[in-house]
NUVOSE-385434 format. One record per residue (C-alpha): x, y, z. Coordinates in steps of 0.25 Angstrom, whole numbers, padded with zeros to 4 digits, always signed. Layout:
XYZ ...
//
This chain:
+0000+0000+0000 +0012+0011+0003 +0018+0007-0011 +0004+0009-0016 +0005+0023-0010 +0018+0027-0015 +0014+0024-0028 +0001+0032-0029 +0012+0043-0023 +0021+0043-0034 +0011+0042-0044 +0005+0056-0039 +0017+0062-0039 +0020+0057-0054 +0006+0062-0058 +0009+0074-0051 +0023+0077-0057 +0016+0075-0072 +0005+0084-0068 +0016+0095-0066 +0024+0091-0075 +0012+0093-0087 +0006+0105-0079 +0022+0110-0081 +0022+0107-0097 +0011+0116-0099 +0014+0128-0092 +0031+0127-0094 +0029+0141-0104 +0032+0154-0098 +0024+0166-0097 +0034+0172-0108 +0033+0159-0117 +0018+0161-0118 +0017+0174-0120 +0026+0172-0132 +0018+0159-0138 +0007+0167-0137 +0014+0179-0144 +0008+0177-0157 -0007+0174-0152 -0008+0186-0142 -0003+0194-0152 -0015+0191-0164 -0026+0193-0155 -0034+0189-0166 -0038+0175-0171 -0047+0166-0177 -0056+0154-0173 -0062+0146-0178 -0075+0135-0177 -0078+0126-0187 -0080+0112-0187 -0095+0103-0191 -0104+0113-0182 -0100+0122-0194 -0111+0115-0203 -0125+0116-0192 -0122+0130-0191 -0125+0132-0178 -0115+0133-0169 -0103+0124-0164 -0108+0118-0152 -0121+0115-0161 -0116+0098-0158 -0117+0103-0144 -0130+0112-0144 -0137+0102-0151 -0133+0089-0143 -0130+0082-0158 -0125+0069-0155 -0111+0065-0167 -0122+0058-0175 -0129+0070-0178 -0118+0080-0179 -0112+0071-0190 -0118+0078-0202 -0109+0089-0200 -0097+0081-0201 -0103+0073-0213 -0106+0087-0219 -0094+0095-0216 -0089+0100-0228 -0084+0113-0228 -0079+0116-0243 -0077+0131-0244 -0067+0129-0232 -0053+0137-0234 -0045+0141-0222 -0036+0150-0230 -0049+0160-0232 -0053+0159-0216 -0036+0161-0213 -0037+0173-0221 -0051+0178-0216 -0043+0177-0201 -0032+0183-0207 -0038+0195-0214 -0048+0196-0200 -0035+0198-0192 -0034+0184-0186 -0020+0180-0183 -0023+0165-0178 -0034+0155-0181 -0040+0144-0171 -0049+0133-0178 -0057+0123-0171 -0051+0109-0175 -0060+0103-0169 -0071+0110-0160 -0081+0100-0149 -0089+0093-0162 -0077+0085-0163 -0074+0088-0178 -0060+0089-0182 -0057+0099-0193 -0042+0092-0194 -0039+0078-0199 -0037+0071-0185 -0034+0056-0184 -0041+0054-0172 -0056+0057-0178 -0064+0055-0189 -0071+0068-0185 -0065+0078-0194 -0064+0087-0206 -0056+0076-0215 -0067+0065-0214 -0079+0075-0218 -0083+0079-0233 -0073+0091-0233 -0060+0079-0230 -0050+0090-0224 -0042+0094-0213 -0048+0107-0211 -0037+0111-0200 -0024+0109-0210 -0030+0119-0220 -0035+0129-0208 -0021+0128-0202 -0011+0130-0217 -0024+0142-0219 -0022+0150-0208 -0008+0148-0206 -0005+0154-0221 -0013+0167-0216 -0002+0167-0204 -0013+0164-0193 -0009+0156-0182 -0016+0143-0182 -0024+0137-0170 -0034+0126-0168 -0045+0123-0158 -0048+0111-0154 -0060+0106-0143 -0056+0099-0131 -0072+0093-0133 -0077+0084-0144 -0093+0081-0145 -0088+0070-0157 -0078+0060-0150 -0082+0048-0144 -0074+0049-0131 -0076+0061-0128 -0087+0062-0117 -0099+0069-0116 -0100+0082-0108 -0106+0093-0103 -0104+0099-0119 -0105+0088-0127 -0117+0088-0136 -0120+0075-0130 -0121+0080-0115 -0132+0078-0104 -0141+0085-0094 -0138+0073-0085 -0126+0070-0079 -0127+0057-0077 -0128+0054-0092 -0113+0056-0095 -0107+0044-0089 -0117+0037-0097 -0113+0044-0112 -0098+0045-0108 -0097+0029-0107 -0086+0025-0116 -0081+0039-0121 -0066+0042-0115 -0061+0055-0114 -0047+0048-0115 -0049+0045-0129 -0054+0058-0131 -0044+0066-0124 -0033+0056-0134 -0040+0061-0145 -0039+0076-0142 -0024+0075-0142 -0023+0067-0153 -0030+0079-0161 -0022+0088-0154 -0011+0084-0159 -0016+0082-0172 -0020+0097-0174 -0005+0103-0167 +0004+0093-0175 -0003+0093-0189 -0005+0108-0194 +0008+0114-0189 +0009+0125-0181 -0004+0127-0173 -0002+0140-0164 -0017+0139-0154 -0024+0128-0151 -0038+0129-0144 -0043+0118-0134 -0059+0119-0132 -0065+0117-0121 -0063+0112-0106 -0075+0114-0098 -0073+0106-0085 -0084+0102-0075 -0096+0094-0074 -0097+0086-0087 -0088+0094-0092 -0071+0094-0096 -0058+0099-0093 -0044+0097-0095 -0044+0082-0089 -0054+0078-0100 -0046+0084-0111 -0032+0081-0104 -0030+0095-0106 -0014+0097-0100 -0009+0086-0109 -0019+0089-0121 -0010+0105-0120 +0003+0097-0119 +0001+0092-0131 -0004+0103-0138 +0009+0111-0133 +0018+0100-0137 +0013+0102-0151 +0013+0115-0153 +0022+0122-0141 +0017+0135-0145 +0002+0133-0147 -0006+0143-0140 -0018+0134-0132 -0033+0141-0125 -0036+0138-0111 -0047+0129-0114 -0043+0114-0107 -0045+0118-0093 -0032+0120-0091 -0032+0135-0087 -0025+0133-0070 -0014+0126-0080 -0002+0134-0083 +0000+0133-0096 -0013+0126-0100 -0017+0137-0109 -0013+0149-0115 -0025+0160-0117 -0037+0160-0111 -0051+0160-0120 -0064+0170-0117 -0074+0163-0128 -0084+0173-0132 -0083+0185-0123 -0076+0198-0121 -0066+0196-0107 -0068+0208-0097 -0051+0210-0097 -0040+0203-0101 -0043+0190-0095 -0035+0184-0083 -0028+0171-0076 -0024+0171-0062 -0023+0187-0065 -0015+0186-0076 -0018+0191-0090 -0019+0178-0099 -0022+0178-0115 -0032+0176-0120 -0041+0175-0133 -0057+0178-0134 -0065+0168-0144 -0075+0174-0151 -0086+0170-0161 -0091+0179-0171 -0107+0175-0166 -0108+0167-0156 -0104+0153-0162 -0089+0147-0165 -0096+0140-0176 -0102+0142-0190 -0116+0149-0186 -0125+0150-0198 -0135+0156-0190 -0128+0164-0178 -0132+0180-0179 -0123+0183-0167 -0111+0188-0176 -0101+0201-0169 -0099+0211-0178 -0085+0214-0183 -0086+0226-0172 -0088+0216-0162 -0078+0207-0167 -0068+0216-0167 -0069+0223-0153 -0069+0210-0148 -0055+0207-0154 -0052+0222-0149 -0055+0217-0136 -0049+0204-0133 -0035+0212-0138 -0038+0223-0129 -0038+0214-0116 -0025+0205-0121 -0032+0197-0129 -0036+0187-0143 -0049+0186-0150 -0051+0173-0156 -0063+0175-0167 -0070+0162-0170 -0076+0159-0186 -0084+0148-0189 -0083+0144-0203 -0096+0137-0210 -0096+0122-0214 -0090+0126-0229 -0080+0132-0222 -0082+0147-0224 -0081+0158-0214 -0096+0164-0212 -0099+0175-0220 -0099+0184-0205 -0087+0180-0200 -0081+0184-0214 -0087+0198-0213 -0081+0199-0198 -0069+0195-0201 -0067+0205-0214 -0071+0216-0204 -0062+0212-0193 -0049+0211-0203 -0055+0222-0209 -0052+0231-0195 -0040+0221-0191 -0034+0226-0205 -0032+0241-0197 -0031+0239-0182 -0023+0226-0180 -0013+0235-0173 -0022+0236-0162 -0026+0221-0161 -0011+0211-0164 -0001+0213-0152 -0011+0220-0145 -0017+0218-0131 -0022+0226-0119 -0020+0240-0117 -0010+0243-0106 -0014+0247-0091 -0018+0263-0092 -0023+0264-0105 -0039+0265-0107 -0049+0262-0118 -0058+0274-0122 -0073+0270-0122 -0077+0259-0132 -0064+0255-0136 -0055+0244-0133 -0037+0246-0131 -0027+0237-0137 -0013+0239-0135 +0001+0234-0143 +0010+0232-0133 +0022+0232-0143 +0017+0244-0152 +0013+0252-0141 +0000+0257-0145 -0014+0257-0139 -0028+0253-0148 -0039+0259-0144 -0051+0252-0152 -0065+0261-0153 -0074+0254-0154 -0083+0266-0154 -0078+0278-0163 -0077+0289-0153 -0080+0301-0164 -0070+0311-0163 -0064+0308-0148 -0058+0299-0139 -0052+0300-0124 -0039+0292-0122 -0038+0291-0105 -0023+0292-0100 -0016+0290-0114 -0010+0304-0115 +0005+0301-0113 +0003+0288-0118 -0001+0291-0133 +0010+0295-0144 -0001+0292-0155 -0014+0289-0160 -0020+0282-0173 -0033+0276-0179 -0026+0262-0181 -0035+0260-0193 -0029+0271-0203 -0015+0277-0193 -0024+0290-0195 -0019+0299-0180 -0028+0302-0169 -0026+0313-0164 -0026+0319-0147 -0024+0327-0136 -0023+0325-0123 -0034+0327-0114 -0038+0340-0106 -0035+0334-0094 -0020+0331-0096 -0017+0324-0082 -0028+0314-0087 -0018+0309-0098 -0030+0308-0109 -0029+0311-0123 -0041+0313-0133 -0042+0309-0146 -0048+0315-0158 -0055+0304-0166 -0063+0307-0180 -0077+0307-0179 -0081+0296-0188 -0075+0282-0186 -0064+0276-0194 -0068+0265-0203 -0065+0253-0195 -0073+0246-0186 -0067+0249-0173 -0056+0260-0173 -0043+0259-0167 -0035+0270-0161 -0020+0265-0161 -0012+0274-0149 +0004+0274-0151 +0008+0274-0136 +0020+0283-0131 
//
């Protein structure tokens, strides 16, 4: 009995040792070394997602699987029906490009469980439907020839495999608990868990270079999952073995993990402030949709205007920040005629004022925004942005920039503004004269050259 002991001992320590020794692999990066990985992303501000996958051909949202509890028999006709012949990646690259879009994230496989690359380890994907391609090789050689960094998403969850077990999200799930048990029998989440790497490895050793990869999602909790069910630790090992440098969200339930996940992800909302863990400043990117779908929606009439889109870009970089704006193409493979329009009119204004939007990040302590508008600041250049969003007609108040300013400009035309400083000298302010009638872009952007 005392050797029995001994042994349990030792065999603690040892599974204590390797739980150091992975928790040590993850986070063996330096504060400096992250901040240069992510040099390239925090400096674009600016990239592209995008949803597509079988939910493209109902029409009606991407969880429609889900919403309408189908079971695989009766989601089969999309896969049987999935051809998407107008599809040309080198048009959608060079939409996101002439939009302003520096990197690109599509779902390779999204929680219908379809795989849009040629995996081994299913028969669930693009090259086994009428169309017969990998859809992900010709996305990848596409984007990367408009010089767009190249990322892939890929759900954690899968509503398709047989081992993976029904939950709380899962199209098939139940009002009673006890029912579970029952429609779990014989699937294995350590098949399925297999099966995930095994894609993973696929999709970081096939295509190259492959600079962000987006794990979706943990939801831990009563017939839910987190990162045990997905073996997240090892599933992120392996994902930095391939690709030291990839850039990876914070969506495996591993966020008290140091080194478990690089930027943080506020889906569909605007943050108050630059958001924050244990009170430091992290990165971060906001996913947004153009309505309120991530997939083709024929029928959605929620659609932002190009306005809207673009203060929300404006935003996100104003507190330290990426947007990440989402497109869902149709089943032929097109961009919907909105998002086309939208993305014209987004380039169309990135065109003049990218100034204020690559390199740029919150406005130093001590400097404040006028009413209705938002700051951006390049740290290296030195100069402030002040977007207005609503044209001021003839004036505008700068509060405690006096000794600060060397110069002003409309960004869009280099055209000068011209000030004074304010009556009341000891208050530092400076007012500027503005033309009455509003430049011809869609939000205008004063750029200041800071002493």
């Amino acid at each position: 009995m005392k050797s029995w002991k001994i042994f349990i001992c030792l065999l603690a320590i040892l599974l204590l040792i390797n739980s150091q020794s992975a928790q040590s692999q993850l986070s063996k990066e330096t504060d400096a070394q992250k901040v240069q990985r992510m040099k390239w992303w925090t400096e674009a501000r600016f990239g592209m997602f995008i949803h597509w996958g079988l939910y493209a051909l109902p029409a009606r949202h991407e969880w429609v699987k889900n919403r309408e509890r189908m079971t695989n028999e009766q989601y089969q006709k999309y896969f049987d029906n999935f051809n998407p012949d107008l599809y040309n990646p080198k048009e959608w690259a060079r939409m996101a490009r002439d939009a302003g879009m520096k990197y690109v994230v599509l779902t390779a496989k999204h929680h219908e469980g379809f795989c849009l690359f040629d995996s081994k380890y299913t028969d669930y994907k693009s090259t086994n439907t009428s169309f017969g391609k990998d859809l992900i090789k010709e996305y990848v050689e596409a984007f990367r020839a408009e010089g767009l960094k190249v990322g892939f998403y890929y759900s954690l969850i899968d509503w398709h495999h047989p081992d993976y077990t029904i939950d709380s999200r899962h199209p098939q799930r139940q009002d009673d608990d006890a029912m579970y048990e029952k429609l779990n029998k014989g699937r294995d989440m350590n098949k399925y868990r297999e099966y995930m790497k095994n894609q993973v490895r696929e999709l970081l050793t096939n295509y190259g270079e492959i600079s962000i990869i987006w794990f979706d999602f943990s939801f831990p909790g009563k017939n839910g999952k987190g990162r045990a069910d997905w073996d997240s630790e090892n599933l992120l090992k392996l994902a930095r073995s391939l690709q030291p440098g990839i850039i990876v969200d914070d969506r495996l339930d591993l966020k008290d993990v140091e080194g478990g996940w690089d930027f943080t992800t506020p889906e569909q909302y605007k943050v108050e402030k630059w958001p924050e863990y244990n009170g430091k400043k992290i990165p971060w990117e906001t996913c947004q949709t153009f309505s309120g779908s991530w997939g083709y929606y024929r029928d959605e009439t929620s659609w932002k205007s190009p306005a809207q889109l673009l203060e929300l870009l404006i935003e996100s970089v104003s507190k330290g920040g990426n947007l990440l704006l989402n497109v869902g193409p149709t089943a032929r493979g097109t961009f919907d005629h909105r998002a086309q329009d939208r993305l014209s009119a987004m380039g169309d204004w990135i065109a003049l004022n990218s100034r204020s939007i690559y390199g740029c990040t919150e406005a130093p302590a001590g400097m404040y925004a006028p009413p209705n508008s938002l700051l951006t600041y390049n740290p290296v250049t030195n100069r402030l942005y002040i977007h207005l969003l609503v044209w001021p007609m003839g004036r505008l108040d700068l509060k405690n920039m006096a000794d600060k300013v060397k110069y002003i400009q409309l960004l869009s035309d280099a055209s000068e503004v011209r000030y004074t400083v304010g009556r009341d000298i000891a208050a530092n302010d400076l007012t500027l004269t503005l033309p009455v009638q509003k430049p011809p872009v869609e939000i205008p952007v004063l750029e200041v050259i800071l002493r």
